[in-house]
N, C-alpha and C positions, 0 to 999 in steps of 0.2 A: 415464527422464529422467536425462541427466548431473548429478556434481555442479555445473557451472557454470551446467545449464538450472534447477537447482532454484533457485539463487540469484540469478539471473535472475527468476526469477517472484514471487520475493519483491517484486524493485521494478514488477513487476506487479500484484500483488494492490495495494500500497498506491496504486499511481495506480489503480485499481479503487475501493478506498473513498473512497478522496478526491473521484472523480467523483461517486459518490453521495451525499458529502452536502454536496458542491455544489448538486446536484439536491433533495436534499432542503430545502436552506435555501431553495430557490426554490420548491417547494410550498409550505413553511411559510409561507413570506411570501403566495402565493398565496391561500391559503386566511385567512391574517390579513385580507388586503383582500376578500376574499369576505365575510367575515363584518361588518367594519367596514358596508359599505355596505350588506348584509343589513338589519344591525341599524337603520339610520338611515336606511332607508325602511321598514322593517317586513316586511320577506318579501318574496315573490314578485312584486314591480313591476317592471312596465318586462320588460328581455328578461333581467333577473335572478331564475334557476331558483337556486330553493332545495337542490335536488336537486342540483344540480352542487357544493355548497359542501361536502354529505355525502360526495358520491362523490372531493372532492380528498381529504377529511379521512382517506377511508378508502384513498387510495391513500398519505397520508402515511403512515401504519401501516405498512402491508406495505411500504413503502419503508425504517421505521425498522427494522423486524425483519432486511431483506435487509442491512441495513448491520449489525446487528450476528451477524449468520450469516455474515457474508463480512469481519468483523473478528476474531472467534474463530479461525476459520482464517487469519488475517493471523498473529495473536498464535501459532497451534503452530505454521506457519511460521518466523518468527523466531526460535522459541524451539531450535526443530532447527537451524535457519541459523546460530546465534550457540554453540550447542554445538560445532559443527562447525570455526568459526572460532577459537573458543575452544581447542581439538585441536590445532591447531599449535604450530608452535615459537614461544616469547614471545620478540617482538622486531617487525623490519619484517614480516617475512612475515605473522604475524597482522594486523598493522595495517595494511598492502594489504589483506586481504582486508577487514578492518571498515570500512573509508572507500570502498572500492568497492561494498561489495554492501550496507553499512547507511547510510553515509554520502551514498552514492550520487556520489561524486567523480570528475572525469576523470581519465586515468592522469598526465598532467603535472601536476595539482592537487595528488596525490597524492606525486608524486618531489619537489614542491617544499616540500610539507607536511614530510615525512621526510626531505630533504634529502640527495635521493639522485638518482641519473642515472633518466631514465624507463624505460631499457633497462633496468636493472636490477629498476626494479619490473614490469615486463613479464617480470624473470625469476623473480622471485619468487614472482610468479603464477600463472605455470608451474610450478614447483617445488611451489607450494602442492598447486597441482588434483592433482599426482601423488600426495605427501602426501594429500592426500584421499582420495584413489581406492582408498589401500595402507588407509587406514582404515572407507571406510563404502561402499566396493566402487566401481563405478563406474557403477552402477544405482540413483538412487535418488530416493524419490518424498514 
């Protein structure tokens, strides 16, 4: 994996958790109104399985654990991503790469943030991934 694919994937993992606990705030809710109407007919009336409210509850579980197994690795991601960025030269070049790859910024958002030509932070960036590459090889995972 290049260094640009690794830092790529960073803003994949977080659209990754973020889906999940999307998902997961809609079990939870799920299984809240499961339970409410459980409770205020007493069990198993009507085409209301009881069974069903155990087995959301128990997929809300294995859904809270998958989110925080796949945020631990969010968190040593970034934490390698933001070392990396950290490694460059202090100045624009580091802060293109923080507003792009943490920030998640378009390259124009960006030149106008820094108050630079877009071409230049396009060269920047360039300039950077090389810098990189001289630093933490050009394989890296």
């Amino acid at each position: 994996m290049t260094i640009k694919d690794f830092l790529l994937s960073i803003r994949r993992k977080e659209a990754e958790v973020e889906l999940l606990e999307r998902e997961l705030e809609r079990m939870e809710s799920m299984a809240q109104y499961r339970g409410s109407v459980i409770d205020e007919i007493g069990g198993g009336h009507g085409s209301l399985n009881p069974h069903s409210r155990e087995s959301l509850v128990a997929r809300v579980c294995d859904l809270r654990s998958e989110i925080e197994k796949e945020m631990d690795e969010l968190v040593r991601m970034r934490e390698k991503g933001l070392a990396m960025v950290k490694s460059l030269p202090e100045g624009n070049m580091m802060r293109v790469f923080y507003l792009r790859y943490f920030e998640h910024m378009k390259w124009e958002d960006i030149a106008e943030k820094l108050d630079i030509s877009r071409q230049w932070v396009t060269e920047l960036h360039g300039r950077g991934l090389v810098e990189l590459g001289k630093r933490f090889g050009e394989d890296v995972a």
